[in-house]
BALUM-245649 format. One record per atom (N, C-alpha, C): residue in one letter; chain; x, z, y. Coordinates in steps of 0.02 Angstrom, whole numbers, plus 50000, padded with zeros to 5 digits. Example, Ala and Ser with C-alpha at 12.3 -4.5 7.8 and 13.67 -1.06 7.14 Angstrom:
// residues 2
> A/A/50660/50390/49716
> A/A/50615/50390/49775
> A/A/50660/50390/49835
> S/A/50642/50354/49888
> S/A/50684/50357/49947
> S/A/50645/50394/50002
This chain:
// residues 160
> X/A/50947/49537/48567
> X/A/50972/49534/48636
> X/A/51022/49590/48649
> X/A/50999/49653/48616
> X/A/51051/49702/48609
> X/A/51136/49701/48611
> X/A/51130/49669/48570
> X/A/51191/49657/48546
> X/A/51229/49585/48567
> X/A/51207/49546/48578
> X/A/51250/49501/48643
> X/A/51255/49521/48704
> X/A/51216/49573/48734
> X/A/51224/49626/48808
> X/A/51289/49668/48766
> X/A/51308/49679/48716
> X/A/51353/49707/48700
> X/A/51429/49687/48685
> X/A/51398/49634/48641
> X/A/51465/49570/48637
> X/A/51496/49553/48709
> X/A/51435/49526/48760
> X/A/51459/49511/48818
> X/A/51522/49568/48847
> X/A/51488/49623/48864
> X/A/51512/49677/48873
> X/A/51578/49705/48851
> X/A/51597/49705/48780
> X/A/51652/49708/48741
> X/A/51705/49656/48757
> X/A/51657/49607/48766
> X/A/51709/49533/48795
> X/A/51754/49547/48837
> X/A/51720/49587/48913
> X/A/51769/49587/48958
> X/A/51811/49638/48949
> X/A/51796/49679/48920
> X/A/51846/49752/48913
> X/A/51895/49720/48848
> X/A/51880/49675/48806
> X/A/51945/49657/48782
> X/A/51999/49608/48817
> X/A/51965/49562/48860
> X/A/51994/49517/48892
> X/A/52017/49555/48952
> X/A/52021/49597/48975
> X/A/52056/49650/49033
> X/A/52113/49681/49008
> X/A/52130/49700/48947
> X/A/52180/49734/48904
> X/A/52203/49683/48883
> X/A/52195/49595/48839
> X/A/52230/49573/48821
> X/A/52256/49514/48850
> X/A/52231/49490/48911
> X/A/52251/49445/48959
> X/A/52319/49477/49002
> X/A/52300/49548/49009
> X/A/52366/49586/49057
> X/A/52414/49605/49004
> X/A/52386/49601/48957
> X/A/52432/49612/48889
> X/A/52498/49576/48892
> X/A/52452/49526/48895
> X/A/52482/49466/48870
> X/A/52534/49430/48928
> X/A/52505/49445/48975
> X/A/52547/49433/49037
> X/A/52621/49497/49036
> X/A/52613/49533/49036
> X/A/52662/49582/49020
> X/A/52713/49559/48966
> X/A/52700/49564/48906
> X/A/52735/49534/48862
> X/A/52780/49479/48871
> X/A/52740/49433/48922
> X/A/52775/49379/48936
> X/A/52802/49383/48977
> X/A/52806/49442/49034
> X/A/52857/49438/49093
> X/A/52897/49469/49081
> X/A/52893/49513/49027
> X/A/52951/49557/49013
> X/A/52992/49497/48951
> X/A/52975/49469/48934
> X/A/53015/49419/48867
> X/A/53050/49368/48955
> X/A/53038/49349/48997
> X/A/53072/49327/49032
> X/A/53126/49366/49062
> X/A/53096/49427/49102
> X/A/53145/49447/49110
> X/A/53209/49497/49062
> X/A/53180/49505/48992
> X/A/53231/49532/48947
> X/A/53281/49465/48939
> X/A/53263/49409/48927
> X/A/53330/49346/48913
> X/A/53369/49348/48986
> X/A/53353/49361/49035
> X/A/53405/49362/49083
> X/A/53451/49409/49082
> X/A/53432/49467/49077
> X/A/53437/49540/49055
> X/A/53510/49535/49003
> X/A/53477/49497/48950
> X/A/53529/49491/48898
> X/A/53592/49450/48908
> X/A/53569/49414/48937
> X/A/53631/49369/48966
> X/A/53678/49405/49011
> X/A/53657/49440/49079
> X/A/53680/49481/49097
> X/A/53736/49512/49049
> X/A/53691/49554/49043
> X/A/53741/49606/48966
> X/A/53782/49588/48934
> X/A/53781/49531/48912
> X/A/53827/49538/48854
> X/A/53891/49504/48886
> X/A/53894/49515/48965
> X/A/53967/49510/48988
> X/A/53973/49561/49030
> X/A/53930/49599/49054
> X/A/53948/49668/49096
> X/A/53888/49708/49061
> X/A/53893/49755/49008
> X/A/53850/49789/48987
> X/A/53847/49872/49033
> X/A/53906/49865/49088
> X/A/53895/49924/49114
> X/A/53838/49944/49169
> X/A/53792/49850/49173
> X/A/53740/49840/49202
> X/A/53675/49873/49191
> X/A/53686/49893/49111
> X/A/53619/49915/49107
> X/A/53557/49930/49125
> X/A/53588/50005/49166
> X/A/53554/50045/49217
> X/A/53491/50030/49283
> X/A/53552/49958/49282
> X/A/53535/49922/49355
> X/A/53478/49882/49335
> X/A/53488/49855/49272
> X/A/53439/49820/49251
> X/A/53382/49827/49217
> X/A/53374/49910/49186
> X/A/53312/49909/49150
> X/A/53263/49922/49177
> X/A/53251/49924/49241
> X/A/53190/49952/49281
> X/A/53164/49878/49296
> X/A/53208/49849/49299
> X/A/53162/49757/49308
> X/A/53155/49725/49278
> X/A/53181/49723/49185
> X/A/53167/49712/49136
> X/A/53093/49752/49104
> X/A/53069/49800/49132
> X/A/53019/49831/49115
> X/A/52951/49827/49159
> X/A/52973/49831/49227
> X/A/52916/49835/49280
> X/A/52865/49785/49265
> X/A/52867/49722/49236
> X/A/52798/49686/49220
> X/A/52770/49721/49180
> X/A/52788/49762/49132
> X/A/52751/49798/49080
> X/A/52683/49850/49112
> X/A/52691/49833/49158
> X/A/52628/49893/49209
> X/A/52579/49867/49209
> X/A/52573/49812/49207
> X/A/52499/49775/49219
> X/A/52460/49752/49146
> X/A/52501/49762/49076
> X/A/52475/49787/49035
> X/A/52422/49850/49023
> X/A/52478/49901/49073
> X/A/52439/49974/49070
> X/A/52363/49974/49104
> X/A/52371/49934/49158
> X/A/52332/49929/49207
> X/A/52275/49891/49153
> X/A/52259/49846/49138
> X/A/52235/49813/49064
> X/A/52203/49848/49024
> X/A/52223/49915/48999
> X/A/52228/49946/48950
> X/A/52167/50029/48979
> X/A/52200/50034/49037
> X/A/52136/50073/49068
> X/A/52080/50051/49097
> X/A/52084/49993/49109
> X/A/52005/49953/49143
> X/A/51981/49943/49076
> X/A/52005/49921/49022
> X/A/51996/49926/48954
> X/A/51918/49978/48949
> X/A/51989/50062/48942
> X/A/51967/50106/48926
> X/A/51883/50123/48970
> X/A/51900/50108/49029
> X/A/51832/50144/49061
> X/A/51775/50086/49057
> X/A/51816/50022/49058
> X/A/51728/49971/49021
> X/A/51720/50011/48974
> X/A/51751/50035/48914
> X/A/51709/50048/48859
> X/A/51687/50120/48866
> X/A/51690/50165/48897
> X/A/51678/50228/48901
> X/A/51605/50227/48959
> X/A/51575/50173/49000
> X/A/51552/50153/49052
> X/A/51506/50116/48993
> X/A/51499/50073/48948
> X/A/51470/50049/48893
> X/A/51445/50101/48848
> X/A/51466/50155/48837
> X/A/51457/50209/48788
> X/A/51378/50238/48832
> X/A/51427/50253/48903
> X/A/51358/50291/48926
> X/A/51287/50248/48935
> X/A/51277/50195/48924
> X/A/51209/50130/48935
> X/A/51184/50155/48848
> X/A/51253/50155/48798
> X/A/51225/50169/48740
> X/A/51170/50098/48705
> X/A/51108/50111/48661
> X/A/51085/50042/48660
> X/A/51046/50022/48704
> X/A/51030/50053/48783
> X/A/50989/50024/48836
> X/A/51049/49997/48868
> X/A/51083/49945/48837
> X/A/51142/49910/48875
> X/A/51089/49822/48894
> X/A/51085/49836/48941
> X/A/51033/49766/48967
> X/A/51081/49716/48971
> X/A/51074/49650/48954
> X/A/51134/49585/48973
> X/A/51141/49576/49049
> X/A/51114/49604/49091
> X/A/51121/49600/49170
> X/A/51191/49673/49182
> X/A/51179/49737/49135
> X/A/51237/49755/49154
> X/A/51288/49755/49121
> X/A/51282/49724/49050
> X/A/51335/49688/48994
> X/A/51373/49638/49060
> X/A/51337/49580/49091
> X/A/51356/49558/49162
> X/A/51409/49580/49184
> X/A/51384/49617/49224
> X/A/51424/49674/49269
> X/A/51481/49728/49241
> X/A/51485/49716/49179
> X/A/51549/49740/49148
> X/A/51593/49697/49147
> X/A/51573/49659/49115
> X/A/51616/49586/49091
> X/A/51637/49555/49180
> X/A/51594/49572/49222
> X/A/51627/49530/49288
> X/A/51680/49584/49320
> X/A/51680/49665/49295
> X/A/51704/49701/49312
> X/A/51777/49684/49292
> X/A/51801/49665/49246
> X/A/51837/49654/49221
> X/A/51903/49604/49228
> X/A/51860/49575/49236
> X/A/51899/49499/49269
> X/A/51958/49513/49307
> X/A/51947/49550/49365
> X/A/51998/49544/49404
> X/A/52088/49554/49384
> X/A/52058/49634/49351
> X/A/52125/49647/49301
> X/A/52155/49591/49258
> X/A/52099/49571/49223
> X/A/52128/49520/49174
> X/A/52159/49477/49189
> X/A/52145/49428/49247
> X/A/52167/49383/49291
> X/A/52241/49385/49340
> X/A/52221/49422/49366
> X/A/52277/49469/49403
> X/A/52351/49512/49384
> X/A/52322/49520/49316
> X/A/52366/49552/49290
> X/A/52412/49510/49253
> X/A/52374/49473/49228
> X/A/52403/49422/49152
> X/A/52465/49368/49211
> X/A/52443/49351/49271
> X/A/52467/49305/49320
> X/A/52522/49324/49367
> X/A/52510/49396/49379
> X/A/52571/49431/49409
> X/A/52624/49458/49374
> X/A/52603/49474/49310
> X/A/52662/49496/49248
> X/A/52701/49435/49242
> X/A/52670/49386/49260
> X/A/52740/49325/49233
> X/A/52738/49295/49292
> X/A/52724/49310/49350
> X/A/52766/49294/49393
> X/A/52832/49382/49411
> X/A/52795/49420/49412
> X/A/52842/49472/49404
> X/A/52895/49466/49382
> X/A/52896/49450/49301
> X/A/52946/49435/49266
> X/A/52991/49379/49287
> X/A/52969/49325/49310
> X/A/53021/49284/49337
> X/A/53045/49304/49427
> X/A/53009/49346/49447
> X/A/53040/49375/49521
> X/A/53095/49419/49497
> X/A/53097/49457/49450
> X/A/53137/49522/49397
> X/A/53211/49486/49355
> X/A/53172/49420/49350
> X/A/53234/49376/49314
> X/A/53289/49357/49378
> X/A/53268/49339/49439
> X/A/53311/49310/49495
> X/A/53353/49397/49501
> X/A/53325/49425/49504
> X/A/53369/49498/49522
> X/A/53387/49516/49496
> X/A/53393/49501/49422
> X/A/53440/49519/49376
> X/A/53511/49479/49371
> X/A/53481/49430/49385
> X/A/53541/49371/49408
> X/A/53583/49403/49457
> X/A/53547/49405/49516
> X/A/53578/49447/49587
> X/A/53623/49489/49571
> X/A/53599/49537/49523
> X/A/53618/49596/49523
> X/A/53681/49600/49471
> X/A/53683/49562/49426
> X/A/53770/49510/49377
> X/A/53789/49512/49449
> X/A/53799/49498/49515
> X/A/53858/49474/49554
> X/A/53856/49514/49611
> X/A/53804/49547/49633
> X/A/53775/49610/49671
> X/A/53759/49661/49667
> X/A/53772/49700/49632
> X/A/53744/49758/49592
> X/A/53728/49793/49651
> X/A/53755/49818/49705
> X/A/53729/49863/49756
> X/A/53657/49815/49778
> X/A/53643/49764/49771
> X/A/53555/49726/49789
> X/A/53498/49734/49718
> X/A/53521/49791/49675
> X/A/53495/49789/49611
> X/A/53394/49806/49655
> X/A/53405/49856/49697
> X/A/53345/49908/49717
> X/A/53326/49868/49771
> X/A/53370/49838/49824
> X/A/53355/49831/49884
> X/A/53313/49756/49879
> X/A/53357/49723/49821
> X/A/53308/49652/49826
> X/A/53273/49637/49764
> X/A/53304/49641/49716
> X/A/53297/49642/49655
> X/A/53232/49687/49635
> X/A/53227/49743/49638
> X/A/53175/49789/49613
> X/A/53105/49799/49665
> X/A/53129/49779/49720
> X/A/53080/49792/49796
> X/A/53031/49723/49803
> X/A/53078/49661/49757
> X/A/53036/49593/49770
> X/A/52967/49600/49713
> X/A/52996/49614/49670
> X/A/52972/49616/49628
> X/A/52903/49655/49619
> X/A/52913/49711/49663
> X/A/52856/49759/49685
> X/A/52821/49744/49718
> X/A/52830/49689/49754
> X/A/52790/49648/49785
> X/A/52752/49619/49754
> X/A/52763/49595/49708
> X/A/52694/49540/49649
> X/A/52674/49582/49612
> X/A/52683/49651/49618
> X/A/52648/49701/49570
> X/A/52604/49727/49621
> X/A/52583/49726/49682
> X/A/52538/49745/49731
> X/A/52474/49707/49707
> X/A/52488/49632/49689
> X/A/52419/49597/49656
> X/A/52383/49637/49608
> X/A/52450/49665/49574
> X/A/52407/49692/49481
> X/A/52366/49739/49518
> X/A/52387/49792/49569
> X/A/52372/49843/49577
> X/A/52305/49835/49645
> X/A/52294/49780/49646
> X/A/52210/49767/49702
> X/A/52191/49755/49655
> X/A/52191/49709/49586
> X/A/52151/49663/49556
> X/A/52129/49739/49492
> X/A/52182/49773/49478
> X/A/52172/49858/49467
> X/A/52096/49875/49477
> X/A/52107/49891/49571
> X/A/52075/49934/49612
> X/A/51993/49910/49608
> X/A/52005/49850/49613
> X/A/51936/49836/49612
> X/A/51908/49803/49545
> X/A/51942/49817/49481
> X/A/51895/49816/49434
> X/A/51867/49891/49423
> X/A/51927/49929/49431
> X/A/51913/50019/49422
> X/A/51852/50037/49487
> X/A/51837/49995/49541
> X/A/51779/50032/49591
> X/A/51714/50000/49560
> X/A/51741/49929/49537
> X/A/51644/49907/49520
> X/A/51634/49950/49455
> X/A/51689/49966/49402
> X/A/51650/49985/49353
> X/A/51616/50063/49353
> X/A/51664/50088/49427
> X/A/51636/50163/49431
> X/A/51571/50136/49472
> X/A/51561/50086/49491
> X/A/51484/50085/49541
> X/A/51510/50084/49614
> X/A/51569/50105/49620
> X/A/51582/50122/49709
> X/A/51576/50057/49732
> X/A/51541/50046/49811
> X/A/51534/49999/49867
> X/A/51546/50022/49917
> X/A/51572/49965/49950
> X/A/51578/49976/50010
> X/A/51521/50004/50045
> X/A/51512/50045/50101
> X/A/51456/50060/50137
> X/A/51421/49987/50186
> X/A/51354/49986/50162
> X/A/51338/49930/50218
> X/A/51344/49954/50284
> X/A/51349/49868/50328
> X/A/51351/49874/50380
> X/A/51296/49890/50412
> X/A/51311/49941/50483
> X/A/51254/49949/50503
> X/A/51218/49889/50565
């Protein structure tokens, strides 16, 4: 039983790192082909463009530290890891994974329109282009927040 409270457990802390992984990868492969297109007729765009060619790459990170503290949060249970809080890791998890993997590629295609924009607008590179985009990265960063509070234990205070 040990060790499927553990498998379980491992489950979600890999699927939190490789779902946002994976979402990243893929919003940034969207928005790098726009990127490139861009470029290779005004390469003096660069500048304008690598902050939105990159910004899905965050919700990887985000992935990668809910990662880290399931398994450091697993370390401390050690082998009294019960499948009720193998559970509660693995549900900890979710959110990032979900959230992350789903907003990186929509990111990436909000990052692709402003890269477009920004070939014929360059002064809208920040104002629309980089600001919209920060907008669908607010998801990564709740779906973040609240895998990082359940796995530290924090709740809300009940009502009185």
């Amino acid at each position: 039983m040990e060790q499927i409270a553990m498998g379980v457990a491992l489950l979600g802390a890999a699927m939190a790192a490789f779902m946002a992984g994976i979402g990243s990868a893929w919003g940034i492969g969207i928005a790098g082909r726009s990127a490139t297109g861009v470029l290779s007729e005004k390469p003096e765009r660069y500048g304008a463009l690598f902050l939105q060619v990159v910004l899905p790459g965050t919700q990887g990170f985000y992935g990668f530290v809910i990662a880290f503290f399931a398994m450091t949060t697993i370390k401390k249970f050690g082998a009294d890891l019960a499948l009720a809080d193998s559970l509660a890791i693995f549900a900890a998890c979710l959110p990032i994974a979900f959230a992350g993997m789903i907003s990186a590629i929509h990111q990436g295609k909000t990052c692709a329109a402003g890269i477009l924009m920004t070939a014929k607008r360059p002064e809208m590179a920040v104002k629309a282009g980089v600001l919209y985009a920060a907008m669908v990265e607010v998801y990564a960063v709740l779906g973040f927040l609240i895998s990082l509070l359940i796995l530290l234990g924090i709740t809300p205070p009940a009502a009185a």
